[in-house]
C-alpha positions in Angstrom: 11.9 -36.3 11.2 10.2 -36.3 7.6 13.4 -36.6 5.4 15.9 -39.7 5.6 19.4 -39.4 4.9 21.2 -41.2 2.4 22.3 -43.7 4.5 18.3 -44.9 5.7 17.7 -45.6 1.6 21.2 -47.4 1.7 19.4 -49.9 4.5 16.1 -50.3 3.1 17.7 -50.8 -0.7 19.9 -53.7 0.9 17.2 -55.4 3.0 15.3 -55.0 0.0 17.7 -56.6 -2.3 18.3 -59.5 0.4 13.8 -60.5 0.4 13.5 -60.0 -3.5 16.9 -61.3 -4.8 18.9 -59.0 -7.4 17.2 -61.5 -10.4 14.3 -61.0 -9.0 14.5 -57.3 -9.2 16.2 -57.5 -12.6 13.1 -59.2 -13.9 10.9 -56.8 -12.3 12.8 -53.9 -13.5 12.6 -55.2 -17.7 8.9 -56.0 -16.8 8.6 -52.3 -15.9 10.3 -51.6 -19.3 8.3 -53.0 -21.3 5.3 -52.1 -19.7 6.1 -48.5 -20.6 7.6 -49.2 -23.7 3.9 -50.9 -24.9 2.1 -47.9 -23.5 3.6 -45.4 -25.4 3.4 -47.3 -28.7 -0.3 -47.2 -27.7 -0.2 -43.8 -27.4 1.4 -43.1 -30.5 -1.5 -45.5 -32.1 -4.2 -42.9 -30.4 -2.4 -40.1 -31.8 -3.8 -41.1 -34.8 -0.8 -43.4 -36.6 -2.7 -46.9 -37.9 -2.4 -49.2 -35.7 0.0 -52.6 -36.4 -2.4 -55.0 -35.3 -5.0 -56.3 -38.5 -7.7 -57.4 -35.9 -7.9 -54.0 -34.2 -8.1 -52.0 -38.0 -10.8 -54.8 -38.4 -12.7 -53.7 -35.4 -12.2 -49.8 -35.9 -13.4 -50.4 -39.1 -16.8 -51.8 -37.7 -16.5 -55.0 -39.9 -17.5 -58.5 -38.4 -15.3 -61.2 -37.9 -17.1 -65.2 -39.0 -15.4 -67.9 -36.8 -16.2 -71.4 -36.0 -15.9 -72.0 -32.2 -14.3 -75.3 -31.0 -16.5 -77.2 -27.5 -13.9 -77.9 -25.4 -14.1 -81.8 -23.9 -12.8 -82.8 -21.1 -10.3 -85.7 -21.0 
């Protein structure tokens, strides 16, 4: 009663496939990708590599960033 057979995943992976659509699921899948792919490069920048971004070595280093701020009008 607790373990399907191949043929129950069969099923729900084709009335699955039918509600999302297979580029729907392709999109979701790459999404997933590079989700992943952008945490471990994240964790290789904890691991103490330098990170690749110049405005996160600016705030590691403590420094303060000057910037003029823009008021936004509505039109």
């Amino acid at each position: 009663m607790g373990s399907f057979s191949i043929w129950h995943w069969l099923v729900v992976l084709v009335i699955v496939a039918l509600i999302f659509g297979t580029k729907k699921l392709r999109n979701i899948g790459s999404d997933l990708g590079g989700a992943v792919k952008g945490f471990k490069e994240g964790m290789k920048d904890a691991n103490g590599e330098k990170p690749a971004d110049p405005i996160a070595q600016q705030r590691v280093s403590g420094e303060t960033i000057d910037v003029q701020a823009k008021e936004k009008t509505n039109s």
